[in-house]
SEPA-980780 format. One line per 5 residues: number of its first residue (from 0); for each residue x, y, z of C-alpha. Coordinates in pm, 1 decimal. Layout:
<sites>
NUM = X/Y/Z ~ ...
</sites>
This chain:
<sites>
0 = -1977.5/-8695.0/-3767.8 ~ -2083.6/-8348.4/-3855.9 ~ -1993.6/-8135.2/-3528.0 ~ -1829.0/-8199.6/-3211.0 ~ -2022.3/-8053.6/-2958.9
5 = -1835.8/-7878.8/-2667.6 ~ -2083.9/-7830.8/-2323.3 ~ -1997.7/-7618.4/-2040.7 ~ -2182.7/-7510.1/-1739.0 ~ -2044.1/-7158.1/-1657.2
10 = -2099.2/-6859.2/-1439.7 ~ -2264.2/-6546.4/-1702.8 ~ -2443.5/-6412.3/-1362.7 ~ -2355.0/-6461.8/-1006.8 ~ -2085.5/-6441.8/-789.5
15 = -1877.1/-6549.5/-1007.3 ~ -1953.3/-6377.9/-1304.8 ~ -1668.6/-6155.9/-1360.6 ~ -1438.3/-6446.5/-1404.8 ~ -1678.2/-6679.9/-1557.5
20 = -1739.8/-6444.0/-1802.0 ~ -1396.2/-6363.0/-1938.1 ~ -1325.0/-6821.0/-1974.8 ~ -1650.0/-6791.6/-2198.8 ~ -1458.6/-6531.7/-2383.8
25 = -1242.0/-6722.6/-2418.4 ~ -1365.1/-7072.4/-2518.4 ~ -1600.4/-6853.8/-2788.6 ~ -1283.0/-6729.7/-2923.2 ~ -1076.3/-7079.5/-2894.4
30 = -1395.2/-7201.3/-3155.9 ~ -1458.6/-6951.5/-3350.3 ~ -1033.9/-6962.9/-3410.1 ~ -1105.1/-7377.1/-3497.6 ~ -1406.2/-7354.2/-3693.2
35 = -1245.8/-7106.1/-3936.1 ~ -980.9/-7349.6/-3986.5 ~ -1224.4/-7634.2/-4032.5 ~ -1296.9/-7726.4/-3649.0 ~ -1131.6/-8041.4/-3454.3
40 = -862.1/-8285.9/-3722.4 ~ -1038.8/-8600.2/-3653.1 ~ -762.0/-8881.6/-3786.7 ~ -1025.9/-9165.8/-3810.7 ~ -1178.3/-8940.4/-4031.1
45 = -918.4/-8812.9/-4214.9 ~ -1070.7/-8439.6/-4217.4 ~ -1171.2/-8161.5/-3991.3 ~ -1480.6/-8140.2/-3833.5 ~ -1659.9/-7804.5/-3691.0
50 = -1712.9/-7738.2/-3357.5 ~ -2054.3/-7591.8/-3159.7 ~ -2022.0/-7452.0/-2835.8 ~ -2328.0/-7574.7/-2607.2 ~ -2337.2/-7351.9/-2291.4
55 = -2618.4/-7267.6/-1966.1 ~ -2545.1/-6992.1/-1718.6 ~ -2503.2/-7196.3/-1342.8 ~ -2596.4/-6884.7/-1182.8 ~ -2239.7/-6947.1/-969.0
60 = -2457.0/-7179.0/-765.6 ~ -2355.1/-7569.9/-725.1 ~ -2694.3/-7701.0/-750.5 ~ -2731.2/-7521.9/-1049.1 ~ -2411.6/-7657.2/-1174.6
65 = -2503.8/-8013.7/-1147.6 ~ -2828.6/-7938.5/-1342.9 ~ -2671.7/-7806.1/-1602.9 ~ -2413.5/-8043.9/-1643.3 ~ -2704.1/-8328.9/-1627.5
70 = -2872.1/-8131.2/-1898.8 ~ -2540.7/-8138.0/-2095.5 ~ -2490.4/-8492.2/-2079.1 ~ -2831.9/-8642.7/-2078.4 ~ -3018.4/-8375.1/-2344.4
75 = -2766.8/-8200.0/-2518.9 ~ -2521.3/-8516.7/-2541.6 ~ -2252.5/-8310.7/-2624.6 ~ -1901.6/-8504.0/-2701.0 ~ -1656.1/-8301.6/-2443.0
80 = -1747.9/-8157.0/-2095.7 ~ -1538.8/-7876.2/-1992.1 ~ -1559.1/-7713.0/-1660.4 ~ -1645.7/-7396.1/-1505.7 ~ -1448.0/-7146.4/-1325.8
85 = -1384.2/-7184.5/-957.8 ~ -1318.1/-7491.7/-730.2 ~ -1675.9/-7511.2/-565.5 ~ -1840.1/-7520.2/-893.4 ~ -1560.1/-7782.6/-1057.5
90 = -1650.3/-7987.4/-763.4 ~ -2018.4/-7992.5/-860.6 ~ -1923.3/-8065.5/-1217.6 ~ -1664.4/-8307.5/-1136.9 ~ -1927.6/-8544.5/-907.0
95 = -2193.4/-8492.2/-1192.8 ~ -1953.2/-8632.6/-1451.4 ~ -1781.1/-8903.9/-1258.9 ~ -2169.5/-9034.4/-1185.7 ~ -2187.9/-9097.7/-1534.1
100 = -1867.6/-9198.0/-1615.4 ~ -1785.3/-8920.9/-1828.1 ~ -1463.5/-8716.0/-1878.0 ~ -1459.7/-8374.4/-1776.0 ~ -1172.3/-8179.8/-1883.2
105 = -1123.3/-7900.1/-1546.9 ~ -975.9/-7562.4/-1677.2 ~ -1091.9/-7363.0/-1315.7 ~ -1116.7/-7579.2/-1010.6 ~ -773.0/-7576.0/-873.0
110 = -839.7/-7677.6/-510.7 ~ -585.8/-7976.0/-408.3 ~ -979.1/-8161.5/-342.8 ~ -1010.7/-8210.8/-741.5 ~ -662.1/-8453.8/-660.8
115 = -773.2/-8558.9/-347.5 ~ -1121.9/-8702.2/-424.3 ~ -1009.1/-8961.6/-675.7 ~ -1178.6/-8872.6/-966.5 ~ -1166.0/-9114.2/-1193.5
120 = -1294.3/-8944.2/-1498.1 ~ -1114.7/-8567.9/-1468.6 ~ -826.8/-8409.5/-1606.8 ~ -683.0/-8111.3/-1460.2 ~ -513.6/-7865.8/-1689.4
125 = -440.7/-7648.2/-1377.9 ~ -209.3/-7597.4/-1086.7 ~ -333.2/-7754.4/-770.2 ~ -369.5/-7464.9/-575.3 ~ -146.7/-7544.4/-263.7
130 = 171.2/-7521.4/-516.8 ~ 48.4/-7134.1/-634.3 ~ 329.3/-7010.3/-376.8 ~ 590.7/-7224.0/-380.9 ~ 724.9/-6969.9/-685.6
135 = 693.1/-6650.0/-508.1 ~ 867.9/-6818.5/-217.1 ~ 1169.9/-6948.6/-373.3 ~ 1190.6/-6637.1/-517.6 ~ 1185.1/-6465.6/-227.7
140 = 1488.9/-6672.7/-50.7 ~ 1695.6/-6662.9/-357.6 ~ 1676.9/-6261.6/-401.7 ~ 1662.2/-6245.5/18.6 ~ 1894.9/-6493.2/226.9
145 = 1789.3/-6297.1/517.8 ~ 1453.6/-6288.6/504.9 ~ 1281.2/-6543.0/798.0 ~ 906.9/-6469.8/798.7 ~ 606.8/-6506.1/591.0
150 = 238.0/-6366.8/662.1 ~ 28.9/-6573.9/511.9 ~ -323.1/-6387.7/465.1 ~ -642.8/-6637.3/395.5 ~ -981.4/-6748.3/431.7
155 = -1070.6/-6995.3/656.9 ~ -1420.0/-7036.4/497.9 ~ -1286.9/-7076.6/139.8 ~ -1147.4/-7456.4/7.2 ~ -957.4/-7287.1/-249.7
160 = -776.3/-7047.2/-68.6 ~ -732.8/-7286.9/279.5 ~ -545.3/-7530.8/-11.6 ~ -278.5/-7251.6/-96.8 ~ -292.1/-7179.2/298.9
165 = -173.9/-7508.9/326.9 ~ 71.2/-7444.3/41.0 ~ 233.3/-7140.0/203.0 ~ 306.1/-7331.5/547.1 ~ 478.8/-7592.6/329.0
170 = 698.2/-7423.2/116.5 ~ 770.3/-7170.6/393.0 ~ 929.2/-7459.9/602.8 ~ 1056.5/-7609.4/287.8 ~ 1263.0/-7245.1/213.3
175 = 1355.6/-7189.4/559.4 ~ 1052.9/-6936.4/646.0 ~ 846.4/-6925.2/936.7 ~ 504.9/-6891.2/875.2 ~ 196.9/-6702.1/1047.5
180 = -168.2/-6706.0/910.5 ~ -394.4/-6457.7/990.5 ~ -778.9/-6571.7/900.8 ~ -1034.8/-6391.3/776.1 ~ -1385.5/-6456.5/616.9
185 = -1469.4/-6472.9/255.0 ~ -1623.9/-6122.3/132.3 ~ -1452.3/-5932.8/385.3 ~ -1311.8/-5609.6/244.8 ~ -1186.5/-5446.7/582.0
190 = -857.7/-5568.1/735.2 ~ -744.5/-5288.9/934.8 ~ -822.6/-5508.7/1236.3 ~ -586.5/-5733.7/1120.1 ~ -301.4/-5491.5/996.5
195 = -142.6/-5383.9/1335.9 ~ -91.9/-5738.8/1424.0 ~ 26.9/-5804.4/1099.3 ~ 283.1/-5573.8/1062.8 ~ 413.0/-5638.1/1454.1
200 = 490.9/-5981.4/1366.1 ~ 713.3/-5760.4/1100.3 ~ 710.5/-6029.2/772.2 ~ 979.5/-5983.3/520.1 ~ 673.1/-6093.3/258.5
205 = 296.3/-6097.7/278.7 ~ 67.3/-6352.8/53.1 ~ -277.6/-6294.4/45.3 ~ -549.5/-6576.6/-46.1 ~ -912.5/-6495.2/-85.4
210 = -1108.5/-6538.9/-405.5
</sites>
């Protein structure tokens, strides 16, 4: 073996760009750390081997997800699939690589539907997202006996952010809280419509969900 070839499809343009930007930082960094220490300790082989970083920009678009990851697999044949930032995307991934029967190792999809599906060939190395509040919530009781309500701000449109919706109702009850959501739709950037209603309901702590 003379490389190991890492493939991702990730977001350089789109959507998500920002974010899938900054986890290609990172993974160039993460092998160019390896590679000048050797690359991957391969014990059958008794010796390091480098590693090459195979990526295509998915545009932040499913379809173009699935391509890519196709490409990865069927051209490239690279040796470990990693996954692309957000849960829509993962979820294209994740059906691509589970076709084939092919491990893919999910850094950004964190909506509870990576679990739920029953993926055979994923590993998560992320919090589902319906347990993101359950730490800001125990926090809250513990510093705040007294405090009884919770608004929980979300997108109804969004799977990511409806899975820590669902998260917030549970831990709420679980800490005593009650719970009120108040919906909105991805991309919105105005919620003065919903403030005044908001702050009659008068929460002791708000948690906001979008993407």
């Amino acid at each position: 073996m003379e490389r190991i070839r890492l493939g991702i499809s990730i977001s350089l343009t789109g959507s998500y760009s920002v974010q899938g930007v900054e986890s290609f930082n990172g993974l160039t960094l993460y092998v160019s750390d390896l590679n000048e220490r050797g690359g991957i300790y391969v014990p059958g082989l008794g010796s390091r081997v480098p590693v090459e970083l195979v990526h295509f920009d998915d545009e932040s678009d499913p379809d173009e997800c699935r391509r890519n990851v196709e490409k990865l697999l069927s051209h490239e044949k690279v040796d470990i699939l990693l996954g692309p930032y957000s849960s829509s995307l993962a979820l294209a991934a994740a059906e691509e690589a589970e076709s084939r029967g092919v491990t893919l190792w999910n850094h950004g999809g964190s909506t509870d539907d990576m679990d739920e599906r029953g993926f055979t060939c994923l590993v998560s190395a992320i919090t589902p997202a319906s347990v993101y509040s359950r730490g800001i919530i125990a926090l809250v009781r513990e510093k705040d006996p007294g405090a009884r309500r919770v608004a929980s701000f979300s997108a109804f449109d969004s799977g990511f952010s409806r899975s820590v919706a669902r998260g917030v109702d549970r831990y709420g009850a679980e800490y005593g809280f009650e719970v009120k959501r108040f919906e909105f739709r991805t991309g919105r950037e105005d919620f003065s419509g919903l403030l005044p209603e908001a702050l009659e309901y008068e929460p002791d702590v708000i948690i906001g969900m979008g993407r």
